[in-house]
N, CA, C and O of each residue as an XYZ file, in Angstrom:
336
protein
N       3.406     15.212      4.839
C       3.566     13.862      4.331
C       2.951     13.772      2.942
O       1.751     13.506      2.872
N       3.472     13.917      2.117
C       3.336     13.924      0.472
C       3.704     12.432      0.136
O       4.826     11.946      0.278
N       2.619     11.797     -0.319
C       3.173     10.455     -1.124
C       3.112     11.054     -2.829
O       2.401     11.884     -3.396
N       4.113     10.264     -3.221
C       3.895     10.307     -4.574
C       3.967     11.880     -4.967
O       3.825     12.024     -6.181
N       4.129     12.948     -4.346
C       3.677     14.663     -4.351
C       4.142     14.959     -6.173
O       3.635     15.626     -7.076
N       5.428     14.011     -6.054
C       6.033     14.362     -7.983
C       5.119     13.831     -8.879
O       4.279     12.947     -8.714
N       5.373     14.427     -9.752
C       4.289     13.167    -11.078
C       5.314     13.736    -12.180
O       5.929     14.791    -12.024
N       5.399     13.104    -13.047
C       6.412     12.766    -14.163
C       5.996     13.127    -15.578
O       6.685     13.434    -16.550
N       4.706     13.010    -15.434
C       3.594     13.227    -16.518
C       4.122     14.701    -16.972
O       4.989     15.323    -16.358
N       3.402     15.196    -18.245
C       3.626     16.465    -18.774
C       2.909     17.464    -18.946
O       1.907     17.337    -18.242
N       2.893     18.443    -19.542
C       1.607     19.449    -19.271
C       0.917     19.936    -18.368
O       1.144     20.583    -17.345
N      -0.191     19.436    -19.013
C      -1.193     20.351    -17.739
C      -1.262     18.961    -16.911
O      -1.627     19.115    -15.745
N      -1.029     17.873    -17.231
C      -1.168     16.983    -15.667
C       0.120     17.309    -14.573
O       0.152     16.986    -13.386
N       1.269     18.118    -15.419
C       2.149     18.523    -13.934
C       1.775     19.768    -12.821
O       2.261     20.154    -11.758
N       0.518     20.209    -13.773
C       0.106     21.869    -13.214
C      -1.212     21.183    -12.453
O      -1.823     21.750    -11.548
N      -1.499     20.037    -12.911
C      -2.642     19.546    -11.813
C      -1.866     19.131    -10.774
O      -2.314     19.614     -9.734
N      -0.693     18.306    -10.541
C       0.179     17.411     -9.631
C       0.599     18.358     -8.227
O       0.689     18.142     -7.018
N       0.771     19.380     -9.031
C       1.513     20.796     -8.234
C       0.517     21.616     -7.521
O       0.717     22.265     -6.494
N      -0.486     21.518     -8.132
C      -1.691     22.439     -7.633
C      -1.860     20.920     -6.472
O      -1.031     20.816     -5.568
N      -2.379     20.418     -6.542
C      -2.645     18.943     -5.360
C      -1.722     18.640     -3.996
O      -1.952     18.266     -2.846
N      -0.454     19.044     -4.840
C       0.631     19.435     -3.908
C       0.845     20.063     -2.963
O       1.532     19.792     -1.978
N       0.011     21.325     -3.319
C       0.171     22.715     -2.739
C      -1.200     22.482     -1.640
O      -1.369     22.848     -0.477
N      -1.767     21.968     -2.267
C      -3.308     21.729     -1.422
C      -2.938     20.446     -0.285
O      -3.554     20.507      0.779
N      -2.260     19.648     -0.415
C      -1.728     18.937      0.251
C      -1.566     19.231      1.539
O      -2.205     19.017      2.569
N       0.258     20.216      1.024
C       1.090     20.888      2.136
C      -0.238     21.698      3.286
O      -0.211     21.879      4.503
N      -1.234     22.011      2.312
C      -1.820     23.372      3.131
C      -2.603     22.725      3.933
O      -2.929     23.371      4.929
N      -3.277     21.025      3.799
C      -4.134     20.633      4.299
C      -5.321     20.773      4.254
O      -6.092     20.719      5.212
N      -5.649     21.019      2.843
C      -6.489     20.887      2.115
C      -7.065     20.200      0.853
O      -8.065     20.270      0.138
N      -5.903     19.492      0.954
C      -6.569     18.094      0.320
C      -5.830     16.985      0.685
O      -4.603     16.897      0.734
N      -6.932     15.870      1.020
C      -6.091     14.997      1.683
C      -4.646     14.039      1.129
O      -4.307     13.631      0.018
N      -3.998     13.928      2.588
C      -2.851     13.219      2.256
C      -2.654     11.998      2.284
O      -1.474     11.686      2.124
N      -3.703     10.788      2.496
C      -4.009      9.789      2.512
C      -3.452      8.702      1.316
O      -3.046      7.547      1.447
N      -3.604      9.568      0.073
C      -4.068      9.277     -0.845
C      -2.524     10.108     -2.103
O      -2.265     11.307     -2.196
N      -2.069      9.356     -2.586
C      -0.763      9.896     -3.361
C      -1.221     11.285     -4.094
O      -2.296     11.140     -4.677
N      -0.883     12.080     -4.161
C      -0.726     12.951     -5.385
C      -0.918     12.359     -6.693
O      -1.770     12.598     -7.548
N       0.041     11.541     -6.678
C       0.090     10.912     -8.012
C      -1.562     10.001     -8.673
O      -2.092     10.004     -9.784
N      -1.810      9.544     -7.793
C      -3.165      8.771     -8.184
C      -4.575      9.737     -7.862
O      -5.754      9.475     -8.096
N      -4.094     10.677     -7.375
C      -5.115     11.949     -7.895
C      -4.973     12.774     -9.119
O      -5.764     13.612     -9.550
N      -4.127     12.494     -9.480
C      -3.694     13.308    -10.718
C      -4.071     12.134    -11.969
O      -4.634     12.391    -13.033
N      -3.731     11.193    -11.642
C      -4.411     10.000    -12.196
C      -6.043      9.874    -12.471
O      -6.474      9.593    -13.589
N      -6.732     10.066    -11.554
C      -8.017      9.836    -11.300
C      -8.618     11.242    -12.252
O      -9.256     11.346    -13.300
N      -8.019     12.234    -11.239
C      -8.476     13.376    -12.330
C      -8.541     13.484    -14.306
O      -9.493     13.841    -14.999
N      -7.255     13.059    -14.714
C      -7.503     12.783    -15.901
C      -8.554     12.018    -16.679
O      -9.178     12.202    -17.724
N      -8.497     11.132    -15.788
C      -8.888      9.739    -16.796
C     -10.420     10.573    -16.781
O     -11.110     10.663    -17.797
N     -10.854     11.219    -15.315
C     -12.573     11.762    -15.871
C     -12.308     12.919    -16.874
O     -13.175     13.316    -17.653
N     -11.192     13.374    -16.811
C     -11.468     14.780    -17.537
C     -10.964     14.180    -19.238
O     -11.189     15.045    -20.085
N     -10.454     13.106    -19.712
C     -10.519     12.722    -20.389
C     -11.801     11.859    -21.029
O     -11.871     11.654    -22.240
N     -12.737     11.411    -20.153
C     -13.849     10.831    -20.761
C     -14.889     12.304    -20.945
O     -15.890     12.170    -21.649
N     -14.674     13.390    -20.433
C     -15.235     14.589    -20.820
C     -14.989     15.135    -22.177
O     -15.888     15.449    -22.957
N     -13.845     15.221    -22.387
C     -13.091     15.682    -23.774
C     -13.406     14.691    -24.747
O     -13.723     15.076    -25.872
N     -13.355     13.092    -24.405
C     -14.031     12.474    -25.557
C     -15.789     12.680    -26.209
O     -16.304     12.551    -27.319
N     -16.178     12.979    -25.134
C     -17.814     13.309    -25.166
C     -18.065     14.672    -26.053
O     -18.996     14.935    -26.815
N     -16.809     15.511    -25.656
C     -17.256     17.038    -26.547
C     -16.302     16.549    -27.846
O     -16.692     17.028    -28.911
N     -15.475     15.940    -27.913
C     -15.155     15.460    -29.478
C     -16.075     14.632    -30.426
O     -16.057     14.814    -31.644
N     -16.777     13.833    -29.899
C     -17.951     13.411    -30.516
C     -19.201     14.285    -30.878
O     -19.907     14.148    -31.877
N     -19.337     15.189    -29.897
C     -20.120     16.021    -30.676
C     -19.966     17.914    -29.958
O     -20.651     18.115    -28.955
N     -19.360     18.784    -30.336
C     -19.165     19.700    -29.881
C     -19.887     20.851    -29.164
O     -19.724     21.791    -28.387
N     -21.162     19.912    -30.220
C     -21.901     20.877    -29.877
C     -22.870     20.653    -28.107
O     -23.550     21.450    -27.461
N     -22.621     19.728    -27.946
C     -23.607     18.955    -26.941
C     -22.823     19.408    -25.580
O     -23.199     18.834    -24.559
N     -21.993     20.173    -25.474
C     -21.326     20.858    -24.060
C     -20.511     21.665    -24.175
O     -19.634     21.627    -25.038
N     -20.655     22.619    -23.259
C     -19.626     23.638    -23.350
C     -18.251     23.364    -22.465
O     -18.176     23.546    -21.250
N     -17.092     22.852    -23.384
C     -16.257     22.323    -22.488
C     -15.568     22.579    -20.839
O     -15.396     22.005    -19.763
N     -15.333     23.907    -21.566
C     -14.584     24.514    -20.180
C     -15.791     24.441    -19.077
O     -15.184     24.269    -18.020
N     -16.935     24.477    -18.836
C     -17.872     24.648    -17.983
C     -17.679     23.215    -17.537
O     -17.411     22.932    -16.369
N     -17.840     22.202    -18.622
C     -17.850     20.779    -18.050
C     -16.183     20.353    -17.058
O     -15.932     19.841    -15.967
N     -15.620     20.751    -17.864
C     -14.720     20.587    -16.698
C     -14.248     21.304    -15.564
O     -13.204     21.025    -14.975
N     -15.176     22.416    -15.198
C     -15.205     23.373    -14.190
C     -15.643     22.810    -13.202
O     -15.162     23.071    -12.100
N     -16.831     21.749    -13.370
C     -17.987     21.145    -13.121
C     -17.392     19.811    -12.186
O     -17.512     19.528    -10.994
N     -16.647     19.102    -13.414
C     -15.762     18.060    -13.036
C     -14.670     18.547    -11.780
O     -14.881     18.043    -10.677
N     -13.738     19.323    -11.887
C     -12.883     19.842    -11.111
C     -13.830     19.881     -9.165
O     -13.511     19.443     -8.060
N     -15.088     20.697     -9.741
C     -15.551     20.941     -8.452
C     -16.176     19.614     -7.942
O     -15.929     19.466     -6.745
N     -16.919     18.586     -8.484
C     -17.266     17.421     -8.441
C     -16.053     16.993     -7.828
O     -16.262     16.533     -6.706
N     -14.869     16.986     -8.173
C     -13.369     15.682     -7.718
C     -13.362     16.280     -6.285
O     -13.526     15.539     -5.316
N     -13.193     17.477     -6.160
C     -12.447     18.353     -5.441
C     -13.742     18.254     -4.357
O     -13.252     17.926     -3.276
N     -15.061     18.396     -4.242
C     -15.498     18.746     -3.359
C     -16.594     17.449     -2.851
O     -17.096     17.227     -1.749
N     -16.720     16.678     -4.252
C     -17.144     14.941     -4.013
C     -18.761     15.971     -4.575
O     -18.921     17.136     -4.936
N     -19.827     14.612     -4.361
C     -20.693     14.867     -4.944
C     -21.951     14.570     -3.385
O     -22.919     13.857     -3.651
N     -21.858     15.073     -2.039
C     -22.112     14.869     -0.998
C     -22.481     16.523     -0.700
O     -21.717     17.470     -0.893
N     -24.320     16.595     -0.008
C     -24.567     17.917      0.329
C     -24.571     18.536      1.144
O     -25.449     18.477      2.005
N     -23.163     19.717      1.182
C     -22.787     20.058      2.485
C     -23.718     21.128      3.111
O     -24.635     21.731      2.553
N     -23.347     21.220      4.207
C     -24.140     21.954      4.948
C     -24.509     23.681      4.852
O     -23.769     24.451      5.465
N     -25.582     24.183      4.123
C     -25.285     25.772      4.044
C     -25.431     25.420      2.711
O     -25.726     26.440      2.088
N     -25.360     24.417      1.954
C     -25.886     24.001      0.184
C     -26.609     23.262     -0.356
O     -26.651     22.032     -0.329
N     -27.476     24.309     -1.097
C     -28.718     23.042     -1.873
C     -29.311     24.060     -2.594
O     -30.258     23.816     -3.341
């Protein structure tokens, strides 16, 4: 049950849509919740990231921050068991 599973968007938000997709089908990420407004949600943080390293470049190393972010969306910010 895929809501929303398409997204229309371009780039790398269709390679996020598809990857969500795939995690979906597999039941691994929930289906509650559209594709589409995860792909949504995801941007808009990974866009207030990219504004932060455009203001000053030096103050983060991007790709790490959004490695960071990715695992933050993806795994929530809650301490699972076996981590700390």
């Amino acid at each position: 049950m895929n809501q929303g599973a398409e997204y229309r968007g371009g780039g790398s938000q269709s390679l996020i849509a598809e990857i969500i997709r795939l995690g979906q089908e597999a039941g691994e990420i929930r289906q509650d919740i559209s594709a589409k407004l995860l792909v949504k949600q995801i941007d808009i943080l990974r866009s207030v990231v990219v504004m932060d390293w455009l203001n000053d470049p030096s103050s983060l190393e991007l790709r790490k921050e959004i490695a960071k972010l990715v695992d933050l969306f993806l795994d929530g910010a809650l301490i699972k068991e076996g981590s700390q």
